[in-house]
C-alpha positions in Angstrom: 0.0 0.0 0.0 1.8 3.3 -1.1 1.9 6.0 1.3 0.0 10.0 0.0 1.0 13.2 0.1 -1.2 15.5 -0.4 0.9 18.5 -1.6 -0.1 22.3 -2.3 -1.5 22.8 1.0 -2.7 26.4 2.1 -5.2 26.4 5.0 -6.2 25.0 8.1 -9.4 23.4 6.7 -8.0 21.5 3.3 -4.8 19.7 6.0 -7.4 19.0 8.4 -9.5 16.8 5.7 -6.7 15.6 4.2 -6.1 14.2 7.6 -9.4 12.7 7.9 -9.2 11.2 4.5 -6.1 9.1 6.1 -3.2 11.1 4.1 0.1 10.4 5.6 1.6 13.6 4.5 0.9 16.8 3.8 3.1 19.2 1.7 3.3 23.1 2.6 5.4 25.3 -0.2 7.3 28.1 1.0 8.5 29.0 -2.7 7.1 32.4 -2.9 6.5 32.3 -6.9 4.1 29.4 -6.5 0.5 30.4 -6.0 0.3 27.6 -3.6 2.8 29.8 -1.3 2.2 29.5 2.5 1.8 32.1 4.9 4.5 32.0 7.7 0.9 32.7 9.8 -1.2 29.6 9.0 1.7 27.1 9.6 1.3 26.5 13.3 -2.0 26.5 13.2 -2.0 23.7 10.4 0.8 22.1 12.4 -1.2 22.3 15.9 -3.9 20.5 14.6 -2.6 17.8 12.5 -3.0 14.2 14.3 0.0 12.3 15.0 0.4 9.7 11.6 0.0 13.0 9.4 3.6 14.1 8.7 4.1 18.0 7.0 6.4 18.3 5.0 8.3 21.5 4.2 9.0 22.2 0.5 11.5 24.9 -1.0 12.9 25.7 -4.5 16.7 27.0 -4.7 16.0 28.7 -0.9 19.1 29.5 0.9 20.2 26.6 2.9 20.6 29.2 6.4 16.6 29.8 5.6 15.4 26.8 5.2 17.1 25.2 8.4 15.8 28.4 10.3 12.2 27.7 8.9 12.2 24.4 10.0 13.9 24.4 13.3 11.2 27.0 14.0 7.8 25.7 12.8 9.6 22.0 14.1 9.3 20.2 10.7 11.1 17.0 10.3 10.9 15.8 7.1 11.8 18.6 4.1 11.4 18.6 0.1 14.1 20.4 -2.0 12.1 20.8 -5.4 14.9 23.3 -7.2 18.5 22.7 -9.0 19.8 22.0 -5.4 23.4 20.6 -5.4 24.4 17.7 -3.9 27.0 19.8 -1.9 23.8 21.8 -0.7 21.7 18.5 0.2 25.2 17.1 2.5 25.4 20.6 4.4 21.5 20.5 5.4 22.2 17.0 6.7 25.2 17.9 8.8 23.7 20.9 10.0 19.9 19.4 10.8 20.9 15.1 10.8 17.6 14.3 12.3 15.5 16.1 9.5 14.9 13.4 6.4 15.4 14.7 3.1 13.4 14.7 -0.1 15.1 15.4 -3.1 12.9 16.2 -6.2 14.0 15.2 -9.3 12.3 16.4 -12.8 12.5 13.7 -15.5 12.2 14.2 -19.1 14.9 11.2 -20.5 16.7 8.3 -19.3 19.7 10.8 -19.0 17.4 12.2 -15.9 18.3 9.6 -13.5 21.9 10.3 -13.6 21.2 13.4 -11.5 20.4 10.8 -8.2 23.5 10.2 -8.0 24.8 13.0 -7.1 22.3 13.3 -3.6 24.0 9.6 -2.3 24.0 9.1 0.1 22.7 11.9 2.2 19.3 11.9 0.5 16.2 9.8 2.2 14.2 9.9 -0.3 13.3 11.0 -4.2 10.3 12.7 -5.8 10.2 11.8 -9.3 8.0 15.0 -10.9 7.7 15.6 -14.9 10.1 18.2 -16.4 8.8 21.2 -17.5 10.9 24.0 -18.3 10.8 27.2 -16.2 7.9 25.0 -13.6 9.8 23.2 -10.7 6.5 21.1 -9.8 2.9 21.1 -9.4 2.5 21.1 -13.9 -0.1 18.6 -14.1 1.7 16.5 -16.3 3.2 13.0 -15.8 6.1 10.9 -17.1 7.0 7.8 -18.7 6.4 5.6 -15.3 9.1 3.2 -16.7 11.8 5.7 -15.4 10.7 5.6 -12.2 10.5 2.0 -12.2 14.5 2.2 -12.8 14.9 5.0 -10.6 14.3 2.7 -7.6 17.5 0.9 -8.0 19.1 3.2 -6.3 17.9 1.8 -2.8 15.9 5.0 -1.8 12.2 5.1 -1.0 10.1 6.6 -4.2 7.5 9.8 -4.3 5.9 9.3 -7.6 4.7 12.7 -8.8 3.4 14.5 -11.6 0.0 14.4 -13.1 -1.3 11.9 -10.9 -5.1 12.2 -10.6 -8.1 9.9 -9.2 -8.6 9.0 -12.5 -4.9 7.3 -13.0 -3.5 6.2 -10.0 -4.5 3.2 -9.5 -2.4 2.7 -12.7 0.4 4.7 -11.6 0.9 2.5 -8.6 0.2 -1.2 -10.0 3.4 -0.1 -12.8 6.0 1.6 -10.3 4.7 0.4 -6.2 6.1 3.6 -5.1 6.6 4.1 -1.6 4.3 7.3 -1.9 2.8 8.8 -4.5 2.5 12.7 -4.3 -0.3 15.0 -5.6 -1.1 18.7 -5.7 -3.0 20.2 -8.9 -4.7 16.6 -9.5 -6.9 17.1 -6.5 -7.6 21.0 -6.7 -10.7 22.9 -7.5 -8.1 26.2 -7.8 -4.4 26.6 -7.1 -5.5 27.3 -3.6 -8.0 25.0 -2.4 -8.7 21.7 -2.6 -10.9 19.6 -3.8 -12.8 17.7 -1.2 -14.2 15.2 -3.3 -11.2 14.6 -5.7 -8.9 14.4 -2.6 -11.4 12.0 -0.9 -10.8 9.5 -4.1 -7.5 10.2 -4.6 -6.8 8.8 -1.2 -9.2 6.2 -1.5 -8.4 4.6 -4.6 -4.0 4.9 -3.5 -4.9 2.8 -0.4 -6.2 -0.2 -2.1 -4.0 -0.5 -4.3 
């Protein structure tokens, strides 16, 4: 059974029926040029009243490293999601700085070529998001990827977010051809770039945990 994420998340009300839907994550986006940005003033309250088996999880794009460990350490996230051009130099010093916080390193993939790039987050990294390239949109595109890659991408011994146009519709697919460890979803759930879909989310969730 693959673990969810529900990404994109921007209020108190969409985490808290995530939650009750019986997602395991829930993604919050501190990229300021996303219109899925958080506000520094609804994460604690988001935080406070997430149960226990709900784990947030802090995402960034190309943020400087001093930021994001000061963002964490303060709002008390342990798990964190670098979806930019991060280096692998830049992934080591935010494990030796923060070792208890896991990492998950997105990774855009357009060609075979693409999977070449985990290498360079080895060992620090915990885990990988797989998202489909698009150029000039770190994440959240709508669009997914030839599945087969991720398939290969697993050989590297890391746990697998499969991400990228995954929608009620096709991921019971998604999971049957790669048995990600998680499977991640932001747009395919929405009823605008802020909000969730209640129903959409609801099926989402549904349909991941019988697979």
């Amino acid at each position: 059974m693959a673990k969810v994420k529900i990404c994109g998340i921007t209020n108190v009300e969409d985490a808290r029926w995530a939650a009750n839907f019986g997602a395991d994550y829930i993604g919050m986006n501190f990229w300021k040029k996303t219109p899925r940005h958080i506000s520094p003033l609804v994460v604690p309250q988001i935080m406070e009243g997430l149960p226990s088996f709900v784990t947030p999880v802090a995402v960034f794009v190309d943020e400087k490293l001093d930021n994001v460990a000061k963002t964490l350490e303060e709002h008390g996230f342990s798990v964190v999601q670098l979806h930019g051009r991060e280096s692998g130099k830049y992934v080591k010093e935010l494990k030796n700085k923060l070792p208890s916080v896991e990492i998950i390193k997105a990774i855009r993939i357009r060609s075979q070529e693409s999977l070449l790039e985990l290498k360079k987050y080895l060992p620090e990294v915990d885990y990988f998001l797989l998202d489909a390239y698009n150029p000039g949109v770190p994440g959240g595109t709508g669009q997914t990827f030839n599945w087969e890659l991720a398939c290969a991408a697993k050989e590297t011994g890391k746990k697998i977010f499969l991400a990228g146009g995954l929608t009620p519709e096709n991921i019971g697919e998604a999971i049957a051809k790669v048995h990600p460890y998680a499977v991640d979803v932001a747009s395919g759930v929405e009823k605008g770039p802020r909000r969730k879909d209640m129903d959409k989310m609801s099926q989402f969730i549904m349909k991941a945990k019988v697979m």
